[in-house]
C-alpha positions, 0 to 999 in steps of 0.5 A: 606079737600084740598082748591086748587086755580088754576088761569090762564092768558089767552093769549091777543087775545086768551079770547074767545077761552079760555072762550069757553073751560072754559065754555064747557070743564073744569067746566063740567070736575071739576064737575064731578071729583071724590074726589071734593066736591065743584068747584067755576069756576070765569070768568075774570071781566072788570078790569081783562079780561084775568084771570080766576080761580078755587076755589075746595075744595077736600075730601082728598089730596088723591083724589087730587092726584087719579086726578092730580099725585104725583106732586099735587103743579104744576099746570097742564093744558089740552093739549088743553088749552096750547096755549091759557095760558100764565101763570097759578098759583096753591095754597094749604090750608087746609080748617078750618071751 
């Protein structure tokens, strides 16, 4: 199984909107992907308002990549959320027990 973190920073100003899609739009759609066994959505604490986080273990690197393409290490975002993001980052590890 495939540990993938994807963290963003939100745009000063733009939280709420962001907070609104994460909320409405991007945990429902992780949730319901084929191939993630689990999704673990964070939202900013008081020490880090502007940063928000997914941590999704996947069945297979296949599945992840049925998802996001061959290019499976570029964090990719919504065309949505663009606007709102200033920075996003994405890390692979193989989940051990």
């Amino acid at each position: 199984m495939i540990m993938r973190i994807f963290q963003v920073l939100v745009r000063e100003g733009k939280e709420k909107e962001f907070g609104e899609f994460f909320h409405n739009k991007a945990i429902p759609l992780m949730k319901g992907t084929e191939g993630i066994v689990q999704v673990l959505p964070g939202a900013p604490r008081s020490d880090s308002p502007r940063e928000f986080s997914f941590v999704m273990v996947w069945d297979s690197l296949a599945s992840l990549k049925a998802f996001v393409g061959e290019d499976y290490q570029t964090p990719h975002i919504d065309p949505a959320e663009a606007e709102l993001v200033e920075a996003r980052t994405i890390k692979h590890y193989d989940l051990v027990d």
